[in-house]
N, C-alpha and C positions, 0 to 999 in steps of 0.2 A: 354304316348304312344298313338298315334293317330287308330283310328277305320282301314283309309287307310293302315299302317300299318300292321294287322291282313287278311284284304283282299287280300295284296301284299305276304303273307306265304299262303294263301289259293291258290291264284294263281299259284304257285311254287310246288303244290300240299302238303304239310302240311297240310293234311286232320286229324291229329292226335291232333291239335291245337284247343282246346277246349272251352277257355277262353270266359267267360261269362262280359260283359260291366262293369258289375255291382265289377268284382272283378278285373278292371285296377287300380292301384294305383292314386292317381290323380299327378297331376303335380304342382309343389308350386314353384309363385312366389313372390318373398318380396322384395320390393322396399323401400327403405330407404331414406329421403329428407335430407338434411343439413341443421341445423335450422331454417328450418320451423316452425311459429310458430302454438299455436291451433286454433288460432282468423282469421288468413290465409286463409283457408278454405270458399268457399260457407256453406258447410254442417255444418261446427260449429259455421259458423256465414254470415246467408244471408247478412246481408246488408255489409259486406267485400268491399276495395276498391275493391279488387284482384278478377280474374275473373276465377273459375275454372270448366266450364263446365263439363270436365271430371271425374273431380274429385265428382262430384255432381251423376252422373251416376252410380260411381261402389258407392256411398255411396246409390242410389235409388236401385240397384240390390246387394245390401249387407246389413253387421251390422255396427252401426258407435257406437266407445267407448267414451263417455264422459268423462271419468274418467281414460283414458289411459296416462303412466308415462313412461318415460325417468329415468333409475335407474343412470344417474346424469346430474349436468344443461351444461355440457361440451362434445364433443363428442368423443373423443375416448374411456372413460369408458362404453360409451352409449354402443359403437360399439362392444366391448367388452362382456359382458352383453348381447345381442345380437347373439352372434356367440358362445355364451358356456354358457349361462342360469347360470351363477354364479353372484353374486354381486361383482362390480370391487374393491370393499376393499380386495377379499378375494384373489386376485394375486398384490394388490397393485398398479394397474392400476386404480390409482384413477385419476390422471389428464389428458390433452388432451396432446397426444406425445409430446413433446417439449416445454411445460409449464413450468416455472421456478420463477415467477413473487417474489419478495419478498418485504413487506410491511413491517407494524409492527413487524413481527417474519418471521422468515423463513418457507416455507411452509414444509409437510411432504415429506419426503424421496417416489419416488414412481418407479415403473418397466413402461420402456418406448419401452416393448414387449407385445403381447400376447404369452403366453411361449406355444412351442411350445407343451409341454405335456399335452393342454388342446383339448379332443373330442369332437372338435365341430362341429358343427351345419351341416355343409356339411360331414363332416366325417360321421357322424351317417349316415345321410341318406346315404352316399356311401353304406355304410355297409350295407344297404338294397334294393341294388340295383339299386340307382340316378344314373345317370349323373349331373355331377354339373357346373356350370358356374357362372363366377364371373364379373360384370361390374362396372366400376365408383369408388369411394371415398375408398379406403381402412383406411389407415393410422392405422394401427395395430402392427408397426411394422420400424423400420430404416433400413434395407436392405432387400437383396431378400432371404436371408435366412428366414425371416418373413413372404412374399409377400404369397397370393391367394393359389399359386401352391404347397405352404408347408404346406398350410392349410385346403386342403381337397377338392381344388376345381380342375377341371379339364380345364378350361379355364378360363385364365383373361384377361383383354382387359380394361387399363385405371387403374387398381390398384398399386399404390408401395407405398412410405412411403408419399407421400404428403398430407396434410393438408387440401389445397384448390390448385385451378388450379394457372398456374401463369394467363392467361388468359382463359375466354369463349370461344377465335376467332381461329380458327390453325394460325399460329403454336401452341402447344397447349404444347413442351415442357415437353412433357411426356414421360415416355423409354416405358411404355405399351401401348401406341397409337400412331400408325401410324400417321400422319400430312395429313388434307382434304385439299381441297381447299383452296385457299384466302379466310378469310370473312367466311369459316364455322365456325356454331357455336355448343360447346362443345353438347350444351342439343341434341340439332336435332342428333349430329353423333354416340351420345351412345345408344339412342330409338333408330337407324337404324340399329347399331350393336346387341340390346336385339333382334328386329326383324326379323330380320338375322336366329339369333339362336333359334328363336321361331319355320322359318319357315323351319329349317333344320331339313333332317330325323332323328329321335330320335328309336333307337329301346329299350330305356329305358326309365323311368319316368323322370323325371328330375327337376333338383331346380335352379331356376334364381334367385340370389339374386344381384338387381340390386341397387347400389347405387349410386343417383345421387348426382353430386356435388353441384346443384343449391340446396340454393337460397344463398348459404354461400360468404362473398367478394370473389372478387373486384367486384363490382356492375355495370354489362354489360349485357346488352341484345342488342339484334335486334334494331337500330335505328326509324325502323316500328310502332315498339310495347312502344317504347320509346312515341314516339309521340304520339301515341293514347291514353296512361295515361296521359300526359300532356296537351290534350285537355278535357278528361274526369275531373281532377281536374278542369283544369278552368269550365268548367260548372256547377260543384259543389260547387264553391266557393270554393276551399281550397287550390288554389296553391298556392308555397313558396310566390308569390308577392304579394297573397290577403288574406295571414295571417302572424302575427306576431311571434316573437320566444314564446313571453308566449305563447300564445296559439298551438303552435306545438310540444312546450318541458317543461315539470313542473319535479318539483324535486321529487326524487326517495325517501318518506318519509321514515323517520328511525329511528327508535327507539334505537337502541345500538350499529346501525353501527357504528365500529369506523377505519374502512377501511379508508387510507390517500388520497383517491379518490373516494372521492361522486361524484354519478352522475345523471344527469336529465335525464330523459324518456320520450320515445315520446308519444306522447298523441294521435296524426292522423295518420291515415293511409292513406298516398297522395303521394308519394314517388313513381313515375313515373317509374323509372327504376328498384327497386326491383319489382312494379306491373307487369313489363313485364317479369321479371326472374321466376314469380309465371307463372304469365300465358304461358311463355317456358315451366315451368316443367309440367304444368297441359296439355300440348300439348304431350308433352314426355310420361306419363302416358296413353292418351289416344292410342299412338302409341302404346304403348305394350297389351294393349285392344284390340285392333283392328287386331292387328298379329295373339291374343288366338282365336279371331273369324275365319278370315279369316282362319288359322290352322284344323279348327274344335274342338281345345283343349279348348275353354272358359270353356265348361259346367263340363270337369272334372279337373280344377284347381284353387287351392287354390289361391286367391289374400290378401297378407296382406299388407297394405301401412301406413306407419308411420312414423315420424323426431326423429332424436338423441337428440335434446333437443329442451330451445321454444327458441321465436322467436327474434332476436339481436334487443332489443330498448333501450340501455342506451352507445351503443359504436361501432365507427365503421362508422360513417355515419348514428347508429341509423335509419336505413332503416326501420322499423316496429313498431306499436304498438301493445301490447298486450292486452289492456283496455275490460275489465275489471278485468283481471289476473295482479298480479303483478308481475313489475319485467320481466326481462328474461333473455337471456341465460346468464349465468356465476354465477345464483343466485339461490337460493334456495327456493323460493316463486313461484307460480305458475305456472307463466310468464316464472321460468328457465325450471322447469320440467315436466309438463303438455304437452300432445304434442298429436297431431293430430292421429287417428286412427283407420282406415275402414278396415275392412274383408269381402270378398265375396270367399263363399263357396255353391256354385252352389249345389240344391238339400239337402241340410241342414241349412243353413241359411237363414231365413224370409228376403223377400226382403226389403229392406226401414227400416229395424229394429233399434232399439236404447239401448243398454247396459251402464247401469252406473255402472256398477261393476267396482272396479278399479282394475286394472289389469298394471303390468311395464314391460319393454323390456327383463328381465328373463323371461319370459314366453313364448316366441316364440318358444323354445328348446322343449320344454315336447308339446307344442300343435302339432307343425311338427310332431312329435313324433305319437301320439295320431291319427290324423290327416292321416299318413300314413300307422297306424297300427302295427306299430315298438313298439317295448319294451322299458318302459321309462328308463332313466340312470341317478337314484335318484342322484349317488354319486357324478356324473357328472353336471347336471343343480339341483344344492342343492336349490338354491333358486327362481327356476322357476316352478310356475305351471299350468297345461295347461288351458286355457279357452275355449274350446270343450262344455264344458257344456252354457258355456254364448254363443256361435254361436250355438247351438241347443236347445237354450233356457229350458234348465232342471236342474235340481234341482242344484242349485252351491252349492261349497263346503263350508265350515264358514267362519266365515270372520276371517282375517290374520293384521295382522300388517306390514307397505310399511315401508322402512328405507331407506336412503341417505346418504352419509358421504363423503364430500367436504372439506377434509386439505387444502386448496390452496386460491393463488388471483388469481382469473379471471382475462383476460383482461379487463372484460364488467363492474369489479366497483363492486363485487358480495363479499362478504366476506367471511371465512374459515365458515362451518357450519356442524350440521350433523341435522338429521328430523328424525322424525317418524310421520307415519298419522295410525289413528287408529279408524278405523269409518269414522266419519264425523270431528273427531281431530285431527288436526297437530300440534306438538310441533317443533321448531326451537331452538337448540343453539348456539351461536356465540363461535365459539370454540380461542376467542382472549379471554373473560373475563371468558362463562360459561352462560352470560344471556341468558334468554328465553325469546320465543315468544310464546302464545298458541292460535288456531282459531279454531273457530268453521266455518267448509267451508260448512255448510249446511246454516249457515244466513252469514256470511261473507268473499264470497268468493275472494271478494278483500285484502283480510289480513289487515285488517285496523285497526281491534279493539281488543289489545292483553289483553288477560282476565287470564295471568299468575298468577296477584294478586289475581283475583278473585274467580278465580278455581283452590286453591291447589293442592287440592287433586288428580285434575286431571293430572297435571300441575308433580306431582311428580312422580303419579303413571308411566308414559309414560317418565321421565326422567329416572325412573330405567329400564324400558325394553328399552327404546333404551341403556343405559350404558351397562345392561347385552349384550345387542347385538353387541356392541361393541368390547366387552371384548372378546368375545366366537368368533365373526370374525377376531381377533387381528389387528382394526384397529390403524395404524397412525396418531398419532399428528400433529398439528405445533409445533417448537424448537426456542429455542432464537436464537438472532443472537449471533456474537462475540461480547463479553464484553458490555455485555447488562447484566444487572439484573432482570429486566421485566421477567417475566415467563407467558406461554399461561396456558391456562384453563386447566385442567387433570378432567379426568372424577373418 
């Protein structure tokens, strides 16, 4: 609710109209990127090919999380998870809509809805009086019995069941976007449409939750911005013609993978055309910045900005490296679930700040919540909780145990797995035999050196709480195939 606003009832004479600055709700916007990975970023990694001013900015006028997690390495569980503070085992929305991939065994049986009996994320705050608005990437769902409009939101623009665009450029092929010009392109015409709705009268608080499509395929941008990565590599030495394939792709080490498609990972970040689809979104972003200002709403709205999983380096054109994280999306090592994430909350959150707490995309539910001053809804976001205390830097609550649970083959080469991290420990099982992987991500945050022999104790302790948690969320297995004998791991 803008200041003008309250002027325009004064005007009118509503002299009865009392309301103090201090007790306007704020306005929450959450921007979601498509695997984007964490190494992407200026903020979490200066020397980045990728060029994100903007993003650099709300991260100097905000908190940036180091330790922020994607609750799985695929995205619609992410998305999921997301919009209802639940972990996606506990609706069986464990894989991305239309994943079906089968390897060594079949993957588990999974719901390729979010049902619609989940209160989420736009519904609450309805219920407390939002306006809500939905842009960009849905994919929650196979019809419009599923879409935005059945989920609590009051406008969508670009949401239905798709995955990814068929294109960046209109025609854009969408039933929720109109078609722009020739030659527009996707990023510019959804930041003009959040802008739109920034700069329109609101006589309520309101929730943008805006998902971009970018950086996910087909790999297009601006032929502009193409080029200017392409002169930028050659200057640096590292384009495709002045490096070799060792050197721009080594293989993805493994220890028990026994996935029928290993695959190699990119090692540089030189990829000219994913550079300019970072540097579109990071354009995009500042656009919806610039509206809060221009608005007068910056100073009372939530900004939360973060990716569904990391970043695509083993498949796909392998457009990104995630180096020094392993692995990404479709994998369960850092690289898949580790993901990019700034909060600015104007007037409570220290400018330029830094949070290691870890903290996954269940938690957005109960902070909103929090955040708004709305009553939490334990039974609802069961495994989200707020991080209010890490953006007001005060006392957190103890430390939790983060879980995962990926029955499936990725497209990206990633195997069936489930985690727990526990402190500074992650335990990984490959749910094809049962082996483990254990790391210590305080000394090795590359996953290199598995110390499952070497720390039993620890090694067991953390296989029984994630089994118990398993058990207690009734998650899904893999199954054999037909007339196979081979049987997958059971916990």
């Amino acid at each position: 609710m803008r200041i003008s606003y309250l002027l325009a009832f004064a005007c009118i004479g509503l002299t009865s109209l009392t309301l103090n600055a201090d007790e306007l709700k704020p306005n929450i916007v959450v921007i979601v990127i498509d695997d984007l990975g964490y190494m992407d970023i200026q903020p979490n990694n200066p020397e980045s090919f990728y060029e994100t001013p903007n993003l650099n900015k709300l991260a100097e006028t905000g908190m940036r999380f180091t330790q922020g997690y994607a609750a799985c390495p695929v995205c619609s569980p992410t998305r999921y998870s997301l919009m209802t503070g639940r972990h996606p085992v506990r609706a069986a929305t464990t894989n991305y809509f239309g994943g079906h991939r089968i390897e060594r065994f079949q993957p588990a049986d999974f719901q390729e809805a979010m049902p619609l009996a989940e209160v989420t994320l736009a519904e609450a705050v309805q219920e407390n009086g939002y306006q809500t608005c939905f842009i960009g990437k849905w994919h929650l769902g196979p019809d419009e019995a599923y879409y935005p409009e059945k989920q609590g939101f009051n406008l969508n623009i670009g949401g239905f069941r798709a995955g990814a665009p068929k294109s960046y450029f209109s025609p854009y092929n969408n039933p929720k976007l109109t078609n722009g010009p020739k030659g527009e392109y996707l990023s510019a015409r959804l930041a003009s449409e959040a802008s739109k709705f920034i700069a329109s009268p609101h006589d309520k608080p309101f929730l943008l939750y805006y998902c971009m499509y970018d950086v996910h395929v087909p790999l297009q941008a601006p032929q502009e911005l193409i080029t200017k990565y392409q002169e930028k590599a050659e200057k640096l030495g590292i384009a495709n013609k002045q490096l070799t394939d060792d050197q721009l792709f080594g293989p993805e080490s493994q220890y028990f993978v026994t996935t029928e498609n290993p695959r190699t990972v990119r090692l540089v970040q030189q990829h000219a055309t994913y550079a300019a689809m970072v540097e579109a979104m990071d354009t995009a972003v500042g656009t919806v910045m610039k509206s809060l200002d221009d608005a007068g709403l910056a100073d009372n709205t939530l900004i939360v900005f973060t990716s569904d999983n990391g970043g695509l380096s083993t498949a796909e054109g392998q457009p990104t490296s995630n180096l020094p994280l392993r692995g990404g999306k479709g994998w369960g090592y850092e690289g898949g679930i580790r993901v990019p994430r700034i909060v600015r909350w104007p007037g409570k959150t220290k400018p330029g700040s830094t949070s290691h707490t870890p903290i996954v995309s269940t938690d957005l539910y109960p902070t909103v919540l929090e955040v708004i001053g709305a009553q939490p809804k334990p039974e609802q976001h069961i495994d989200g909780v707020s991080f209010v205390p890490s953006l007001t830097q005060s006392p957190a609550a103890k430390e939790r145990s983060l879980f995962w649970h990926y029955p499936h083959y990725a497209n990206q080469g990633g195997f069936p797995c489930s985690v727990i991290r526990k402190g500074n420990w992650k335990l990984l099982v490959n749910l094809e035999n049962g082996n483990r992987e254990l790391y210590d991500l305080s000394q090795d945050l590359s996953e290199q050196k598995n110390l499952a022999s070497q720390q039993p104790d620890v090694s067991n302790l953390l296989y029984q709480e994630l089994g118990n948690w398993m058990s207690d969320a009734d998650a899904r297995l893999l199954k054999q195939k037909e007339a196979q004998t081979e049987k997958p791991w059971q916990p």
